[in-house]
N, CA, C and O of each residue as an XYZ file, in Angstrom:
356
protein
N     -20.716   -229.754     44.517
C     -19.992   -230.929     44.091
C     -20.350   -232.099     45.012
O     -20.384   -231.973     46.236
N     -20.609   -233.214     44.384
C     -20.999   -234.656     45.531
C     -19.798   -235.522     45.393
O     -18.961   -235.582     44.492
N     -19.922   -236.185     46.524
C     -18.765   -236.962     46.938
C     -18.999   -238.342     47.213
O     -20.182   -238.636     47.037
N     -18.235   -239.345     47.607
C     -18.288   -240.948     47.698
C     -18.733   -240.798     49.422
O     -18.081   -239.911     49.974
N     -19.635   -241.452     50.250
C     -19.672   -241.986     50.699
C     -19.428   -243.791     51.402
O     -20.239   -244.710     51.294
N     -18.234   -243.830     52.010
C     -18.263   -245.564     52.307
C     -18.735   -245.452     53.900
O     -18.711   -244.461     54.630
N     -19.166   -246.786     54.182
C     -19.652   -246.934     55.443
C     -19.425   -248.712     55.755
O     -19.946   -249.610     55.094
N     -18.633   -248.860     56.775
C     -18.290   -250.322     56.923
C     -17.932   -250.618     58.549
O     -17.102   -249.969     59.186
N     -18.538   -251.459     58.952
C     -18.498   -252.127     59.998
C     -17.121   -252.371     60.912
O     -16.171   -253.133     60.733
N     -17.397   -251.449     61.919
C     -15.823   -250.997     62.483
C     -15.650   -252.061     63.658
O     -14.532   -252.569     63.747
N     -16.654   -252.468     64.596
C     -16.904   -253.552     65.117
C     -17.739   -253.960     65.559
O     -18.762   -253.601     64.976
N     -17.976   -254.847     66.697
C     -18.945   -255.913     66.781
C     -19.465   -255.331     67.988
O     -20.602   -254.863     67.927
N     -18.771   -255.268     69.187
C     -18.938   -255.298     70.147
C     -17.967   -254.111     71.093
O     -16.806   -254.257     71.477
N     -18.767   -253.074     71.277
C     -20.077   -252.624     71.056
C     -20.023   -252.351     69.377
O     -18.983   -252.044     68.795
N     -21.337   -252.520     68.713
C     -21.090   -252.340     67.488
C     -21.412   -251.054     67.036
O     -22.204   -250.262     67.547
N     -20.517   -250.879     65.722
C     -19.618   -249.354     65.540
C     -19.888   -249.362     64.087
O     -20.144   -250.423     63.519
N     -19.847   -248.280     63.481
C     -19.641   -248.210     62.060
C     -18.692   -247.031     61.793
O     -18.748   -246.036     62.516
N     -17.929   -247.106     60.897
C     -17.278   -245.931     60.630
C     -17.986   -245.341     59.032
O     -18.454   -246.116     58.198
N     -17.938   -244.059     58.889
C     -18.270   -243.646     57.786
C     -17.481   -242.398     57.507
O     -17.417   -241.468     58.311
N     -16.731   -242.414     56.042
C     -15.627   -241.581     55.317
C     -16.327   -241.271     53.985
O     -16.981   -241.950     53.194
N     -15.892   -239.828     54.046
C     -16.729   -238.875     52.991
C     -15.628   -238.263     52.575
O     -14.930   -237.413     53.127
N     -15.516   -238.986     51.140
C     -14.091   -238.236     50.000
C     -15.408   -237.367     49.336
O     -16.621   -237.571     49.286
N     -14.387   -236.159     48.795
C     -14.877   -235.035     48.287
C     -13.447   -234.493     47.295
O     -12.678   -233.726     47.874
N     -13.177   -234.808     46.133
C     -12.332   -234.283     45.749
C     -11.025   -235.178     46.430
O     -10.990   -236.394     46.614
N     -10.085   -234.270     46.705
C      -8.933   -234.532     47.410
C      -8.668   -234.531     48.722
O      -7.601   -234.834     49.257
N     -10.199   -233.996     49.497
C     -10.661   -233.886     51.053
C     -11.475   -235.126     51.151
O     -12.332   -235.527     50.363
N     -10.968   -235.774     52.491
C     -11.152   -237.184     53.124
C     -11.823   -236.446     54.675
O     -11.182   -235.621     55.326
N     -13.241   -236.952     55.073
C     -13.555   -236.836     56.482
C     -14.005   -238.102     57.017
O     -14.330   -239.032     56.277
N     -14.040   -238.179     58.487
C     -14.296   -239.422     59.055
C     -14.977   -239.749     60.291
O     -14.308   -239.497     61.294
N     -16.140   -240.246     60.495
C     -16.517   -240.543     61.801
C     -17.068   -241.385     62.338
O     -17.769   -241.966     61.510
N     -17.193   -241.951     63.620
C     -17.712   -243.375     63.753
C     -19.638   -242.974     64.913
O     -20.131   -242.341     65.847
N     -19.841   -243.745     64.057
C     -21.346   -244.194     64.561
C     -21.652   -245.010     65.634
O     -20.757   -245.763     66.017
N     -22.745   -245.028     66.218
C     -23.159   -246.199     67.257
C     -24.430   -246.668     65.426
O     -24.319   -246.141     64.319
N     -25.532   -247.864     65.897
C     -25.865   -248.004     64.525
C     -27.599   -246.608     64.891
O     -28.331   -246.202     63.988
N     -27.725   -246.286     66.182
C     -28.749   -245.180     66.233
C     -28.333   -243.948     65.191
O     -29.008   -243.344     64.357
N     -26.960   -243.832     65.584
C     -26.403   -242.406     65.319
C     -26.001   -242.906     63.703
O     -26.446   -241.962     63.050
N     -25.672   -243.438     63.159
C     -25.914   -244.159     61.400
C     -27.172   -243.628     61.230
O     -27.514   -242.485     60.929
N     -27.836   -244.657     61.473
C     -29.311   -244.236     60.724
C     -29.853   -243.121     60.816
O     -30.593   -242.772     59.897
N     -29.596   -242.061     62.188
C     -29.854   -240.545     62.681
C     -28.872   -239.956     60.879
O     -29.626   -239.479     60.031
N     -27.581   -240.036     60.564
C     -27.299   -239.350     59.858
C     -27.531   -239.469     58.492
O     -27.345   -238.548     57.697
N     -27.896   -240.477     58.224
C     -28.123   -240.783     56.922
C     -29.604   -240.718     56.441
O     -30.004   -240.674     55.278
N     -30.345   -240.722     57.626
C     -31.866   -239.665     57.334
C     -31.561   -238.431     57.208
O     -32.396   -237.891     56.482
N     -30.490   -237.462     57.683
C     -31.397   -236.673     57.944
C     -29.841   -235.110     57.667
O     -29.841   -233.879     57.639
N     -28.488   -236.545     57.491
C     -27.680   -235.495     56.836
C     -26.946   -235.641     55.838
O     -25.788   -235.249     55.700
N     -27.559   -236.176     55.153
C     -26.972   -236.834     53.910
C     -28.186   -236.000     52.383
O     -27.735   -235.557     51.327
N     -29.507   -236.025     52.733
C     -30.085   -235.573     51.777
C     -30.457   -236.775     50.879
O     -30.456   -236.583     49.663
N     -30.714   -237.758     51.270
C     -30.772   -239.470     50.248
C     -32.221   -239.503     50.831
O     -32.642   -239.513     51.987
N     -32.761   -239.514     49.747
C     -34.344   -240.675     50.019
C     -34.492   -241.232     50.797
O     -33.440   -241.734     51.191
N     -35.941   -241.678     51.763
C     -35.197   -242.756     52.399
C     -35.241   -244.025     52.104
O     -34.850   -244.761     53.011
N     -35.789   -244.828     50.571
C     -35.801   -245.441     50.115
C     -34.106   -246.038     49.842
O     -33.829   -247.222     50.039
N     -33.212   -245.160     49.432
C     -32.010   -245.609     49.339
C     -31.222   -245.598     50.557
O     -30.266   -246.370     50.633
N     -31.618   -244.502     51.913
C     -31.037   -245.090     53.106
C     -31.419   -246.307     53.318
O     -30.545   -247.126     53.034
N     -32.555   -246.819     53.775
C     -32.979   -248.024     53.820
C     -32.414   -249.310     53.071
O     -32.575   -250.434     53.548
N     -31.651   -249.055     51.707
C     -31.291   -249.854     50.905
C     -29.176   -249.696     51.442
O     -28.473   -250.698     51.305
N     -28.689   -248.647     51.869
C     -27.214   -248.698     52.361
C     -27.669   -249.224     53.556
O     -27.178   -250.331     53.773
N     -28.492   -248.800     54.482
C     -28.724   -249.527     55.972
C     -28.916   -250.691     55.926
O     -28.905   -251.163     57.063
N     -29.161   -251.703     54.865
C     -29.760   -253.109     54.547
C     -28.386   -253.424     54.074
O     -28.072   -254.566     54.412
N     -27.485   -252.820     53.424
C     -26.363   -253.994     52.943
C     -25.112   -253.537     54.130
O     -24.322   -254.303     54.683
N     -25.192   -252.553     54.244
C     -23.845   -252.507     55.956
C     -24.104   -253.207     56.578
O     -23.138   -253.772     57.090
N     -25.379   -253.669     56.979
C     -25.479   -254.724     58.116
C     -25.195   -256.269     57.448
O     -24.663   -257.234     57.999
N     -25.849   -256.136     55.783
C     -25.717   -257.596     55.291
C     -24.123   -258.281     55.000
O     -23.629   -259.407     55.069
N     -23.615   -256.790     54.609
C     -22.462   -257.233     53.785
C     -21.084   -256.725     54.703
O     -19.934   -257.037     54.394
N     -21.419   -255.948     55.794
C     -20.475   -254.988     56.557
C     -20.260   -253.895     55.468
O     -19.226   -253.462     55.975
N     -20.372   -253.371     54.733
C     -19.765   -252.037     53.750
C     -20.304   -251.669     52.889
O     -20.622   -252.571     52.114
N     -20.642   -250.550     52.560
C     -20.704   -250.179     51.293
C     -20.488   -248.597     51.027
O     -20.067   -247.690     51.745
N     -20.994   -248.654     49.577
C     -20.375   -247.424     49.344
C     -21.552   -246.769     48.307
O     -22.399   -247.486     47.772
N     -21.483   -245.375     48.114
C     -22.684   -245.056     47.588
C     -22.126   -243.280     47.275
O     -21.626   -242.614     48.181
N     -22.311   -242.786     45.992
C     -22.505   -241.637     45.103
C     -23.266   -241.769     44.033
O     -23.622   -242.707     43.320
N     -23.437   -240.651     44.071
C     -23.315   -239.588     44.129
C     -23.570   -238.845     45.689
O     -24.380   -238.076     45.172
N     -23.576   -238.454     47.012
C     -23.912   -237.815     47.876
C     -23.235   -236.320     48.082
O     -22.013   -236.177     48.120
N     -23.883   -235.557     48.172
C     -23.864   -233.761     48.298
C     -23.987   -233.369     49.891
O     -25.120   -233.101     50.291
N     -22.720   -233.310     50.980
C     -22.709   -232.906     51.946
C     -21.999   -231.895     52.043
O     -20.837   -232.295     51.970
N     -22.027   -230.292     52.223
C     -20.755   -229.463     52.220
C     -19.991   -229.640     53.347
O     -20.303   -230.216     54.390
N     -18.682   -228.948     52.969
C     -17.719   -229.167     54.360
C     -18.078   -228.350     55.455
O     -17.342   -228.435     56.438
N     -19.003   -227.608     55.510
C     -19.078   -226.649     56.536
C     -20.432   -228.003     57.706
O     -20.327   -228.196     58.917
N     -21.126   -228.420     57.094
C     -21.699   -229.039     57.613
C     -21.079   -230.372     58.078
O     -21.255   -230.674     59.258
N     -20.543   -231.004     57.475
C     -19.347   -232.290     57.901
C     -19.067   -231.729     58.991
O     -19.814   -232.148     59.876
N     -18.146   -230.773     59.448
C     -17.452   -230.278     60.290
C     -18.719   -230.013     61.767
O     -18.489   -230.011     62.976
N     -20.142   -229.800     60.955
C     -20.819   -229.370     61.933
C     -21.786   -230.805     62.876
O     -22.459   -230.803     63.907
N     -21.526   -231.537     62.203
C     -21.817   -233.240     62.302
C     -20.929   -234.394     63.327
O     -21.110   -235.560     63.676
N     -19.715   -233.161     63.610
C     -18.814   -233.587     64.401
C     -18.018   -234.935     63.178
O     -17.953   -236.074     63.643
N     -17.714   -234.812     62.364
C     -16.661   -235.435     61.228
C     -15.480   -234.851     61.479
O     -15.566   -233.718     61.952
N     -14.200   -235.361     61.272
C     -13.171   -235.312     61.108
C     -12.301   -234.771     59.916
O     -12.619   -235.484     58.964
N     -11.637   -234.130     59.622
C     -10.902   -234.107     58.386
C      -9.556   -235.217     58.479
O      -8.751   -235.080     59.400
N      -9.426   -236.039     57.715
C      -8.889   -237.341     57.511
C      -7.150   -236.986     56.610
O      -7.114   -235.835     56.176
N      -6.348   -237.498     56.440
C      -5.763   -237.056     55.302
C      -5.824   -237.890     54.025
O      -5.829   -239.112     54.171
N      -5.855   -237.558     53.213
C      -6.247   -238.023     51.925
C      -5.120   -238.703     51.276
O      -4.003   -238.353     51.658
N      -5.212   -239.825     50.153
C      -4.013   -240.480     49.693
C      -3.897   -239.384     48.330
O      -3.104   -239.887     47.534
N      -4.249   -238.506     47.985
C      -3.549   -237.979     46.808
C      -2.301   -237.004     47.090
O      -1.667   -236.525     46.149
């Protein structure tokens, strides 16, 4: 099953990104330096890197975005050092 990825600009200084992975009714969460972003979204996400390149181009342009279909299981989230979040449902 794939899930929503959002990723939005947590701050400036030092600059941070946070990124939250809904899956269903499970919410996880973790914050980036922008090395450790681009480290995960090559390489644990499973995305082209044509379309990393294209979320890495508008977080920085726009501060946020968001992007699914993405296929991460929870065993690996957990192994990524992610959070389990609580969910609004």
């Amino acid at each position: 099953m794939a899930g929503t990825l959002h990723i939005f600009r947590r701050n400036d200084t030092p600059l941070e990104f946070q990124a939250n992975y809904n899956l269903g009714a499970a919410s996880w969460v973790q914050v980036f330096d922008p090395v450790g972003l681009e480290h995960f979204l090559h390489l644990g996400t499973g995305l082209a890197a044509d379309t990393v390149d294209a979320i890495l181009a508008e977080v920085r342009h726009k501060g946020s975005t968001t992007h699914a279909p993405v296929s991460i299981s929870e065993a690996h989230l957990a192994e990524m050092g992610f959070a389990e979040s609580p969910s609004d449902e």
